[in-house]
Each structure stands twice: as C-alpha cells, then as structure tokens.
N, C-alpha and C positions, 0 to 999 in steps of 0.2 A: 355480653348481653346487656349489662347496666350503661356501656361504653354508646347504645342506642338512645336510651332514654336521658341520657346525658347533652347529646351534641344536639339536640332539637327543644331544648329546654329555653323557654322563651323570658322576658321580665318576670310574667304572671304565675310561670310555672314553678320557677324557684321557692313559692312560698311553700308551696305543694311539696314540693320535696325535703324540704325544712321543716314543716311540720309532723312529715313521716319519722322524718328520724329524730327529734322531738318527740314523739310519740315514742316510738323504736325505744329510746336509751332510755325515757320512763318507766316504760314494761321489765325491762330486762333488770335495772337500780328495784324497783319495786319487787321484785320476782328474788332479786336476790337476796334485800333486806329479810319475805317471808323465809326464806328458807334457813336463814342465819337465825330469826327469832326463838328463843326457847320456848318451848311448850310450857314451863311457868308462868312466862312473862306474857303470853297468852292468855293462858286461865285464868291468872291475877286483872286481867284485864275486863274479861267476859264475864267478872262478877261484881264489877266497882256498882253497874246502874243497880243492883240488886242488894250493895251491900247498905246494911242501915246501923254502921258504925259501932255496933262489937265487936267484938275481937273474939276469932275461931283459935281454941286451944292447937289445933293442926296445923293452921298458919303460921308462918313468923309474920312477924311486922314489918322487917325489914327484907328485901330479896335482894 
C-alpha cells in the first residue's frame, strides 16, 4: 500500500513525506521520553512557578 504512494511521489511531494515522518519520530521520542519520566521529577517540576524558595521539611533538596 505505502509502495503507491511512493512511486508517484514528485520533487514537491518529497517534502510532504519528510515532514510526516519528522513529525512521526517526534511523536513517538516525545511519547517515550513521558512515559520513562518519573512522577517525581514531574511534580518537582509542577511546583518550581509556585515555589517562593523555602524549603519543604518533606522535600529533599536534591532528587
């Protein structure tokens, strides 16, 4: 099926299909990185705009 959309693939087209799978291997690197991230390293994240530089007894410093 892809073997159609291949053999009729003109100069202009080629970009078109380079930027699919540029997209493609984005999605899937991006997709994988969330799934490897720890839920720490998350939450440590989603509190930096809110943090006003105390330090939480619960917290370490370092993760």
């Amino acid at each position: 099926m892809f073997d159609q959309f291949v053999k009729d693939v003109s100069g202009e087209q080629i970009y078109l299909i380079f930027s699919l799978w540029i997209f493609l291997v984005f999605f899937i690197v991006v997709s994988f990185l969330l799934y490897i991230t720890k839920k720490q390293h998350v939450d440590r994240m989603s509190d930096l705009p809110l943090d006003d530089g105390t330090t939480d007894s619960n917290q370490p410093l370092i993760s």
